[in-house]
C-alpha positions in Angstrom: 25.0 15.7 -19.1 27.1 18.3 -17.1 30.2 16.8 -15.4 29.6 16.8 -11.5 33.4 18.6 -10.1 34.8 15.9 -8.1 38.0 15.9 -5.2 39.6 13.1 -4.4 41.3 13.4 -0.5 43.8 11.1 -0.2 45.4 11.9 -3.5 49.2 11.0 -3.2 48.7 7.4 -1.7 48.1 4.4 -4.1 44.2 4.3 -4.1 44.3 8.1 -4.2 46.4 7.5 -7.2 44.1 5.0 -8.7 41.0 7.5 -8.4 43.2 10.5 -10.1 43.2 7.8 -13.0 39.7 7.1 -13.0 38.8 10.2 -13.2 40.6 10.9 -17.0 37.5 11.1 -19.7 34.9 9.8 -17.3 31.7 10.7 -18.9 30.1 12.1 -15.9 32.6 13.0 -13.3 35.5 15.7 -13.8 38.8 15.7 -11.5 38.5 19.8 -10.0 39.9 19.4 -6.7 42.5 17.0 -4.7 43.9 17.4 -0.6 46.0 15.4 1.3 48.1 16.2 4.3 49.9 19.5 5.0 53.4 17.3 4.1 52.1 17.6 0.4 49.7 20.4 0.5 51.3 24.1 -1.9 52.1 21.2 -4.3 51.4 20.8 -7.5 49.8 17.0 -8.4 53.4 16.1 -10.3 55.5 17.6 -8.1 54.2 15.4 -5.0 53.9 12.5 -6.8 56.0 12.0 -9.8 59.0 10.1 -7.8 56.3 7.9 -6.1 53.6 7.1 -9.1 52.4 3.8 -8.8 50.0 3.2 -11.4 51.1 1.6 -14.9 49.6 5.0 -16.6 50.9 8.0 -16.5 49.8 10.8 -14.5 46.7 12.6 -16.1 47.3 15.6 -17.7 44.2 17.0 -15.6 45.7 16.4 -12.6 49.4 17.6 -13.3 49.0 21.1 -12.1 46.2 21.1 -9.1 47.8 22.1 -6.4 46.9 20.1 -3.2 44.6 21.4 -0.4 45.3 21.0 3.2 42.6 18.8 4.2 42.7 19.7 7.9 43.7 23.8 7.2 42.1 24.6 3.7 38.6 22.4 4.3 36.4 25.0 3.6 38.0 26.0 -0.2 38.4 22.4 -1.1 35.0 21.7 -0.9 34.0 25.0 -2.3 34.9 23.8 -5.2 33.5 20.2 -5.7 30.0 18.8 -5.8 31.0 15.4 -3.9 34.4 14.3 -3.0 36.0 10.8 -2.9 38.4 9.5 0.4 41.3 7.4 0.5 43.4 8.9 3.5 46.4 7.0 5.3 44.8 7.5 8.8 44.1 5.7 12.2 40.3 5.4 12.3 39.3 7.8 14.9 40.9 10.5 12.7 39.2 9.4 9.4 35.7 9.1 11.1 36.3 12.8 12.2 37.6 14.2 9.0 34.9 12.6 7.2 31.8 13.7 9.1 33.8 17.1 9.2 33.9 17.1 5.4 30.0 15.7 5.5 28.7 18.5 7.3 30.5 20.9 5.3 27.4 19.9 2.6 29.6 17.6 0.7 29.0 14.0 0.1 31.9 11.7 0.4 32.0 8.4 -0.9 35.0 6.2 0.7 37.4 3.6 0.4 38.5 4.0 3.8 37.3 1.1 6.6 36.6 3.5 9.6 32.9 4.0 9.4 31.7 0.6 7.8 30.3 -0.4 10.9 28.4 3.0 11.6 25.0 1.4 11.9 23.7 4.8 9.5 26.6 4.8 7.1 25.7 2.5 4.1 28.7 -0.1 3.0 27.2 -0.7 -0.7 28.2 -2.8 -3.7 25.3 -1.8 -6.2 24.9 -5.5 -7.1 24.1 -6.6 -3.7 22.5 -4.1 -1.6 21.3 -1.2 -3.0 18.5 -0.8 -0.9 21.0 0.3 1.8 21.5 3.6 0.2 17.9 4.9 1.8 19.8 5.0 5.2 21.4 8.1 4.3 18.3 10.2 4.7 18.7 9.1 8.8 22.3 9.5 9.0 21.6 13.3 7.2 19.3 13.5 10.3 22.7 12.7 12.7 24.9 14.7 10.8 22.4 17.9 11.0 23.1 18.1 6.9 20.4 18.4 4.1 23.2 17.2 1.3 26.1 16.5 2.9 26.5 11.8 4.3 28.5 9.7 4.0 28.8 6.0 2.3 31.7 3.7 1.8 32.5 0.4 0.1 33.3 -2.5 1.6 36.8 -4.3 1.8 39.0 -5.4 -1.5 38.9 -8.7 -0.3 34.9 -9.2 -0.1 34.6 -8.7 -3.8 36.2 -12.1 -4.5 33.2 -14.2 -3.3 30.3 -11.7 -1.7 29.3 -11.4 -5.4 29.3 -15.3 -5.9 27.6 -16.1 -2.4 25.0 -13.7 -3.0 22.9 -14.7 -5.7 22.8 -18.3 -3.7 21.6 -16.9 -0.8 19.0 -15.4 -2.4 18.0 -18.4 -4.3 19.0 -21.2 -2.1 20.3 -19.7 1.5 23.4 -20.0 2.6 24.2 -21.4 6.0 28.4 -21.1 6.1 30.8 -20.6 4.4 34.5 -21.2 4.5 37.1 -18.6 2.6 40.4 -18.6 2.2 41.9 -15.6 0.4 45.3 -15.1 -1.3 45.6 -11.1 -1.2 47.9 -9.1 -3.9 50.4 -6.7 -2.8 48.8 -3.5 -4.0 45.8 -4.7 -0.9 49.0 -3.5 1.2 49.2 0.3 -0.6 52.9 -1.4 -2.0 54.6 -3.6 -5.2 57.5 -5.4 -5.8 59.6 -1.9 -5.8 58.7 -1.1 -2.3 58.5 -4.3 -0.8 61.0 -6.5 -2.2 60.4 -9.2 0.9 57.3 -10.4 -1.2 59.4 -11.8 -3.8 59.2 -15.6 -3.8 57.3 -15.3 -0.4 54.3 -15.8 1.2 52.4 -13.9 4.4 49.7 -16.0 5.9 48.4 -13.0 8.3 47.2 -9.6 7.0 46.1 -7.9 10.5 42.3 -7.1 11.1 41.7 -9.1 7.4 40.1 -12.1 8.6 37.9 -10.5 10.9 36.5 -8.0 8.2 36.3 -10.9 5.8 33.8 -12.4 8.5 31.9 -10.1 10.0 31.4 -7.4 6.8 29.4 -9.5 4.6 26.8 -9.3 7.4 26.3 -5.4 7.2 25.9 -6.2 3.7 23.0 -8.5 4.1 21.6 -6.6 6.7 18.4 -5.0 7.1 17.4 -1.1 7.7 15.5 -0.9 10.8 14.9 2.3 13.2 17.0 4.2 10.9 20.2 2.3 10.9 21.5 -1.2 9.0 21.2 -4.5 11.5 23.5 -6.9 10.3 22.6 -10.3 9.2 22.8 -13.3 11.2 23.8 -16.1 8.4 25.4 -17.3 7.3 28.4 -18.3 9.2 31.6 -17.0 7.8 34.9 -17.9 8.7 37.8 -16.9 6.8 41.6 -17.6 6.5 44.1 -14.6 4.9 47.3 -14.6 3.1 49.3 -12.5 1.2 51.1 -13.6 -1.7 53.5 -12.3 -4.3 50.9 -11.0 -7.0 50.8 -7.0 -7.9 47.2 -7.0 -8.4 44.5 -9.1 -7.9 42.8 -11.2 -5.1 41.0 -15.0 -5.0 39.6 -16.8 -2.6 38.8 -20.6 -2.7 35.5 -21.2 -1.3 33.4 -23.5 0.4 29.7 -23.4 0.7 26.5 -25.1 2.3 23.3 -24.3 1.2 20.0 -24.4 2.5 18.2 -25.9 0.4 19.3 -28.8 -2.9 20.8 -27.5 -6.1 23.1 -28.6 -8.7 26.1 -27.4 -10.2 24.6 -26.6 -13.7 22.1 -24.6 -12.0 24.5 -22.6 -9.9 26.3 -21.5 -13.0 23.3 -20.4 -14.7 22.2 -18.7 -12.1 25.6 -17.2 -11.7 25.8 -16.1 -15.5 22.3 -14.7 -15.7 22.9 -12.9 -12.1 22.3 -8.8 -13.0 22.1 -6.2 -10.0 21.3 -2.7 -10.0 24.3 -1.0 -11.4 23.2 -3.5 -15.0 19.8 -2.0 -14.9 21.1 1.4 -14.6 23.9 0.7 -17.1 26.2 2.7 -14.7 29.5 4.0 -16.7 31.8 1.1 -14.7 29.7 -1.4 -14.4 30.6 -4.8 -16.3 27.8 -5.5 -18.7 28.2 -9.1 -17.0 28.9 -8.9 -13.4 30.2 -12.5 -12.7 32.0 -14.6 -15.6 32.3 -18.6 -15.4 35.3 -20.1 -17.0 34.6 -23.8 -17.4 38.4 -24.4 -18.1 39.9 -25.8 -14.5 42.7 -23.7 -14.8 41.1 -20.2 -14.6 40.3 -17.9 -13.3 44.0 -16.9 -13.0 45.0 -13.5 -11.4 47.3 -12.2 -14.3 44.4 -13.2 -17.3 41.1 -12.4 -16.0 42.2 -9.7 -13.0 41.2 -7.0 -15.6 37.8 -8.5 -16.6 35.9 -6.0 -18.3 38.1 -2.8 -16.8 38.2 -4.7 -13.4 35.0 -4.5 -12.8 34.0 -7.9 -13.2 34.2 -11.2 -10.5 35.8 -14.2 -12.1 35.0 -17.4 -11.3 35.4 -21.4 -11.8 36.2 -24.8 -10.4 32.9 -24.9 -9.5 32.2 -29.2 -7.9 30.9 -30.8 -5.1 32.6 -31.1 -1.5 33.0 -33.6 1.2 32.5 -31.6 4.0 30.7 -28.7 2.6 28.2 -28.7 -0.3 30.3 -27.3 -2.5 33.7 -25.4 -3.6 34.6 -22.7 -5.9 37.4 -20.3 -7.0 36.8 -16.2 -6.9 39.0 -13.5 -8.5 38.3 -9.6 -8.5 40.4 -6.6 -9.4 41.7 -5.2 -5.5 42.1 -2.1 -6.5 39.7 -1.8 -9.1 36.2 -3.2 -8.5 37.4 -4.0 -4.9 38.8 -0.3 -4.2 39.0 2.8 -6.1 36.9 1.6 -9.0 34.2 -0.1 -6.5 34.0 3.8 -5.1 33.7 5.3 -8.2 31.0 3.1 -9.0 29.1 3.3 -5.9 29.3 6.8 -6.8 27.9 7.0 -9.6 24.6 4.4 -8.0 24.3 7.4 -6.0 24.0 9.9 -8.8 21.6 7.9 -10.6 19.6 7.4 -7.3 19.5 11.2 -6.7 21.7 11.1 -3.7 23.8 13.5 -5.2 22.8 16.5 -6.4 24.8 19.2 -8.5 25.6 21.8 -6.1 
């Protein structure tokens, strides 16, 4: 197939890193333009970024010589030159909502990591396992925007990927009616390692600001429903959620707690866990994991440095699957943060939306 040109805003920063990666020999989607601020823009790729690479690759090759675009002065000629771009910028909200629908009604789809329009009831906040469905809001949010090609859609937070994916076949199956999550967040969540933030060492955060609520309140959106042209979130199941950081480079788990609505057993959970396929399996989408959730029967796993990078980080981890006390039952999550629960996430979402015909060539 011909390669859609892709941009990447956002470029220098870790996740804008991450995408500059994912982009090398993807089989449908080739690096043509990046932007970022005007601090970095007349740059070429290496220049801006060679003290500060993050990533345990080395800088593409593809990327070395594009020379950054001013986002905010040079709009117009970065998007000239890209049939969708992705968006990863270090900004306060208001500002990324603004540059985004600026870069939306320019005609050019953006798919985002960013966090400040997951609650716009018309933007859809997808993981192609989960919610698919969502993506048929952006035909009323073109409708807002005045656009015939141009939306927006973003993922949801790193965090969620870490036990979403395991709560959702249950509450299809079973219903869920709360749940209780603890998560114990990497350092890359942050945009930082061990280099830049040498506090982490031997330590442990147990606040990450605006975390827990996100971990609460997103998984609603994601269960929600279209109606009258926007997504109402869900009402169950009850979510509340405890947040820590914790000296890991990458990678992010959650132990779990879960009542159901209906009886089940723990042999059945699993099976329904390793038979569990979503869209992006149907569509054999270039990142999706051929399995999306692995069980690992051993007590000891899933542990962050051996299965983090599950089948190129796509994949959820999980295990310590038993019965509770006080809830009816308890489990252990793992994702990638800045694989399936960031960049990668994006770039998969992305290509759901190629597949779906939400993004044509321009």
């Amino acid at each position: 197939m011909k390669k859609y040109k892709v941009g990447v805003v956002g470029c220098t920063g870790m996740v804008g890193q991450r995408f500059i990666t994912l982009m090398e020999n993807h089989p449908w989607f080739q690096l043509t333009a990046i932007a970022a601020s005007a601090r970095s823009a007349g740059k070429t790729y290496e220049a801006a970024v060679s003290k500060r690479w993050k990533m345990d690759t080395p800088i593409p090759e593809e990327a070395k010589n594009l020379v950054i675009f001013d986002i905010d002065a040079q709009l117009d000629a970065f998007v000239s030159e890209i049939d969708f771009t992705f968006c990863a910028v270090d900004m306060d909200k208001e500002a990324t909502r603004t540059l985004e629908e600026r870069i939306a009604q320019k005609e050019c789809p953006v798919v985002s990591n960013n966090s400040a329009h997951r609650f716009t009831p018309d933007v859809p906040m997808v993981v192609p396992e989960i919610n698919p469905e969502h993506i048929k809001v952006i035909e009323y949010q073109k409708q807002r925007l005045g656009t015939q090609r141009g939306f927006i859609a973003v993922k949801s937070n790193c965090s969620l990927q870490s036990y979403v994916p395991a709560l959702h076949p249950l509450r299809e199956k079973f219903g869920v009616n709360k749940a209780l999550v603890c998560t114990y967040q990497a350092i890359s969540g942050a945009g930082k390692n061990f280099e830049t933030w040498p506090e982490m060492m031997d330590n442990v955060i147990p606040y990450i600001g605006g975390e827990e609520e996100k971990s609460e309140q997103e998984p609603m959106k994601m269960w929600g429903t279209i109606e009258n042209g926007v997504i109402v979130p869900a009402t169950t199941p009850n979510i509340t959620a405890q947040c820590l950081r914790v000296p890991v480079s990458n990678g992010h788990m959650a132990a779990v707690f879960v009542s159901l609505d209906q009886k089940t057993s723990v042999d059945e959970i699993k099976a329904l866990w390793q038979n569990y396929k979503g869209r992006a399996q149907e569509l054999d989408l270039p990142s999706a994991p051929k399995q999306f959730l692995h069980y690992f029967e051993d007590p000891s796993y899933p542990q962050t440095r051996l299965q983090r990078d599950l089948e190129g980080g796509m994949a959820i981890s999980l295990g310590r699957l038993r019965s509770d006390s006080q809830y009816d039952y308890k489990f252990v999550g793992l994702s990638h943060n800045t694989l399936r629960g960031a960049a990668g996430g994006s770039v998969l979402l992305a290509e759901f939306l190629v597949a779906e015909g939400y993004i044509p060539y321009k």
